[in-house]
N, C-alpha and C positions, 0 to 999 in steps of 0.2 A: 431329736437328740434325747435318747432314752439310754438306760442304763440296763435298767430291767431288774427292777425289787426281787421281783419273784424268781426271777434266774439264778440271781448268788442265794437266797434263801434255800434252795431246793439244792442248791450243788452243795452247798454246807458254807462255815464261819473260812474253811481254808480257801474259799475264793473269793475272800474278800477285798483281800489287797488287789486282783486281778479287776474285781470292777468298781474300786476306787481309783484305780489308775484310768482306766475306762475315761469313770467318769471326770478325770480331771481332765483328761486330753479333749473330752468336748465339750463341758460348760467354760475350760478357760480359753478356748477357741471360740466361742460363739463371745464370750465375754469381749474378747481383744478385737472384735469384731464392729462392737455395738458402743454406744455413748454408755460412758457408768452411768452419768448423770444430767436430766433434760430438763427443762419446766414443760409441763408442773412437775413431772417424774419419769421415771424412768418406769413406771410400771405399778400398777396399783389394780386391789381386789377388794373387796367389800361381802363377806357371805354371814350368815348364819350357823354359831358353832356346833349347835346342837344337830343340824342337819346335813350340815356342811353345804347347805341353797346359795348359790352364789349371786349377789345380790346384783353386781355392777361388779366390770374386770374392763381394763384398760390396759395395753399390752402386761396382761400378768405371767407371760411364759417369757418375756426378755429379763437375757441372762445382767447381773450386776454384781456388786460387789454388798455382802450386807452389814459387813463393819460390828459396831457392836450388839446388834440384833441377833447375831450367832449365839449370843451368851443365854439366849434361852434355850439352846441344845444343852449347855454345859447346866443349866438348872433342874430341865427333864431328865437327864440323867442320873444327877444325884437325887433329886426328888424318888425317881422310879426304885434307886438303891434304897434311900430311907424306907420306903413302904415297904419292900421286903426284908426288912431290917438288917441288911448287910452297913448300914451307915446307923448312928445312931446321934441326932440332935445338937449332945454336946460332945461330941468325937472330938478329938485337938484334931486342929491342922496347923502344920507347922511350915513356917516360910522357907524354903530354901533360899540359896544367894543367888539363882537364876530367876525367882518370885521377883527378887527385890532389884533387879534389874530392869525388869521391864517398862515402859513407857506411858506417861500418865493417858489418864485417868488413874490415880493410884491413892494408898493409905498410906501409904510410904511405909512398907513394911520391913522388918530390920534381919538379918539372918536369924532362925533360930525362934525368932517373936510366935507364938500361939495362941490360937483364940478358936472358941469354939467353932462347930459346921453351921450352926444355926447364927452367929453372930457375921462368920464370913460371906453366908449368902447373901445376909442385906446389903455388905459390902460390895457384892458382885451387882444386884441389880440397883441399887439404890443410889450410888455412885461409880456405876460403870469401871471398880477398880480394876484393871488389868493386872497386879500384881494379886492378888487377890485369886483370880481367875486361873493362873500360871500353880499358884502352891495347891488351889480345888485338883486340877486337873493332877499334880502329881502325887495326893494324894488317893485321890479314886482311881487312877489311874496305873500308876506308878512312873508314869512319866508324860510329860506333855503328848510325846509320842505315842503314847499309850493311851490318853484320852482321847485324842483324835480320832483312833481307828476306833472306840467305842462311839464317838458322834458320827463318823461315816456309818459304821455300822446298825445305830438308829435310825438314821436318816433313811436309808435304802428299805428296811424294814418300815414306814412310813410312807414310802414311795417317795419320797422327795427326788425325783430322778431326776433333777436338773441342778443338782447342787454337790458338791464336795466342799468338804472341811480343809484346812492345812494347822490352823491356828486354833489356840484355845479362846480368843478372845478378838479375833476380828482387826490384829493391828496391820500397817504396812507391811507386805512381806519383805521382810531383809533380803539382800543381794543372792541370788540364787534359788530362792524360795518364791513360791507360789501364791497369787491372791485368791481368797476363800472365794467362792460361787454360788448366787443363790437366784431365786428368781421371788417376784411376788405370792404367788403359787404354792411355791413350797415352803414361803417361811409362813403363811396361812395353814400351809398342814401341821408344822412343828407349832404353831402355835392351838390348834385346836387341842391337840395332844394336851400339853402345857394346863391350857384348863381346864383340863380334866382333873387338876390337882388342885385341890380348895388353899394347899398354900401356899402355891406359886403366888396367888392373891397376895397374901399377906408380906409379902415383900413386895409384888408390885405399884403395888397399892399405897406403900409406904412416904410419905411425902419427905421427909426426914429424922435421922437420926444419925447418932452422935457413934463413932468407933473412938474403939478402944478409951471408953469417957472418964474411966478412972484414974487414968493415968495424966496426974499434969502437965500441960504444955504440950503433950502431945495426941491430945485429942483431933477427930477432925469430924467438924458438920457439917454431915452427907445431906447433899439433897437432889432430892430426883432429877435425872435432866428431860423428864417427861413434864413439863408445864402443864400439859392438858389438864393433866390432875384436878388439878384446884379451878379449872377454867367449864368442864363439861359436867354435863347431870350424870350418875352414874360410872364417871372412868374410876378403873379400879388396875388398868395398866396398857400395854407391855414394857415395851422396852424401846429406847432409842438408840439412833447408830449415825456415827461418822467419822469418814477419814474423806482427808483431802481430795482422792479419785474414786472413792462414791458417792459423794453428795452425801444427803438428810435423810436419812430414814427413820420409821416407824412402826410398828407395831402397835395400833391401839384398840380399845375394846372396851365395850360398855352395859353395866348392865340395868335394865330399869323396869318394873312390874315384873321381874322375874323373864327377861325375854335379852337376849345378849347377843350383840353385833360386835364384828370384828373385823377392822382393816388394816390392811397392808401398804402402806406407800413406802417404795425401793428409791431410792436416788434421784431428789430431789437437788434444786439448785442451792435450796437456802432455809434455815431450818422454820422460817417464816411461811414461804409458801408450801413446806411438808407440814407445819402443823396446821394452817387453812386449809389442803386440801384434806388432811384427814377428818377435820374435824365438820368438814362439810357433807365427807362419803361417809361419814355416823351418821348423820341426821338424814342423812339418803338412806340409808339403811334399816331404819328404824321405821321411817313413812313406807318405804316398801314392804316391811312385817306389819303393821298397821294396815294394808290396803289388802293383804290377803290373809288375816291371822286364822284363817284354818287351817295353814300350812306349818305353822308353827310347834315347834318340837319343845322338848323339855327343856330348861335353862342347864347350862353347865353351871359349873362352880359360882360359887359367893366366897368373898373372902372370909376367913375365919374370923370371929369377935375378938377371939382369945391367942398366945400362945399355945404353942401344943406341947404335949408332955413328952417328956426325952423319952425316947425309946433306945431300948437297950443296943450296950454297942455291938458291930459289927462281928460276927464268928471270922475267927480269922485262923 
């Protein structure tokens, strides 16, 4: 089940809808296929980011559903904008009433309500808001729909060939619409990408904080729904995901002596046995760079100490 990065790269951006349709027609065919979710998983990888050595994989190419682990495409994307400063820090983002519709995990965002890009990211990974994630995407975007074909079009660009987008945020697909598609695999490539950005860290990393804290009575304290956190030497993220028909997923990563391992568990039973098994394919991962460490590459990212300084806004 291949899509073929390199085929729409070379044909140009106007075949891209042609092989995200592609690809929807077969990762959501092999998806409807296969269990979302097993114990221990549905599917789990283990490599080194800096090299991309894959450490241990356990059916990693079975297709799943990845829930809210998607929302680190919608990060890499606006990350990728920040750096070339077509975004800038403290850009507004403003809610629409389609934002504040959407389905919790949420800030309960109100029509019209604005807060900076730098304060809504934390809100996106730090408490997984889906409302949050809805107003990101229409404004990078300009429309939900519009972000989407900018995450398919990453994606395939990265090779992720066994995945397609539908959502900005991983939820149930409403009546007529389509479940997102990923495999362990590819959310391991989107996620090496990912830390290649020293501040993807600094929101993942983040254990909590407080939105919108000024405002009385309707503050809310976000906290990470990555437990690892606080529990492992080194974790400084990803992201977690679940909806009722994919199970527990994970994205976790660690770094320590300057040496960083990263795992994937896709659809799990229980978010009990997706954080034991990840956190046991860390410490597998880490004795396996240990047992051969002449193979080892240079460390990706460390989180930043500091904020960063707003970068100018976007040319528009």
């Amino acid at each position: 089940m291949v899509v073929g990065a390199a085929w729409w790269l070379a044909a140009g951006p106007g075949s891209l809808a042609a092989a995200v349709k592609h690809a929807s027609r077969s990762a959501t065919a092999a998806a409807a296929s296969a269990t979302r979710s097993r114990d221990p998983y549905q599917g789990a990888i283990v490599l080194e980011p800096a090299t991309g050595r894959v450490l241990f994989e356990d059916r990693a190419d079975v297709p799943g559903y990845p829930a809210s682990v998607l929302k680190l495409m919608d990060l890499l994307v606006i990350l990728e904008k920040v750096e070339r400063r077509e975004l800038g820090w403290q850009d507004p983002v403003v809610a629409s009433a389609k934002a504040c519709l959407a389905a919790p995990s949420k800030v309960w965002l109100a029509p019209k309500e604005q807060f900076s890009l730098d304060e809504m990211l934390y809100a996106l990974m730090v408490h997984s808001a889906n409302d949050v994630a809805v107003a990101l995407a229409e404004k990078v975007g300009g429309s939900t729909d519009g972000f989407v074909q900018m995450m398919n079009r990453r994606a395939l660009e990265l090779g992720m060939t066994n995945s397609v987008f539908h959502s900005v945020n991983g939820l149930p697909p409403a009546r007529g619409q389509e479940h997102d598609v990923t495999t362990a695999r590819d959310l391991a490539t989107l996620c090496r990408e990912v830390l290649k950005h020293p501040d993807a860290l600094r929101y993942t990393a983040t254990r909590q904080h407080t939105f919108r804290a000024n405002v009385a009575g309707k503050s809310v304290a976000m906290r990470n729904h990555n437990h690892l956190l606080d529990k492992i030497t080194g974790c400084d993220g990803l992201k977690t995901g679940y909806i009722l028909a994919a199970g527990y997923s994970l994205a976790l990563t660690a770094n320590r002596n300057g040496h960083r391992v990263l795992v994937v568990v896709l659809g799990s039973k229980s978010s009990k046995t997706r954080d034991a098994q990840a956190a046991a394919l860390l410490e597998r991962g880490f004795a396996a760079l240990a047992a051969a460490p002449g193979s080892r590459g240079p460390s990706y990212a460390t989180a930043p100490s500091t904020a960063p300084q707003p970068v100018s806004k976007r040319a528009r």
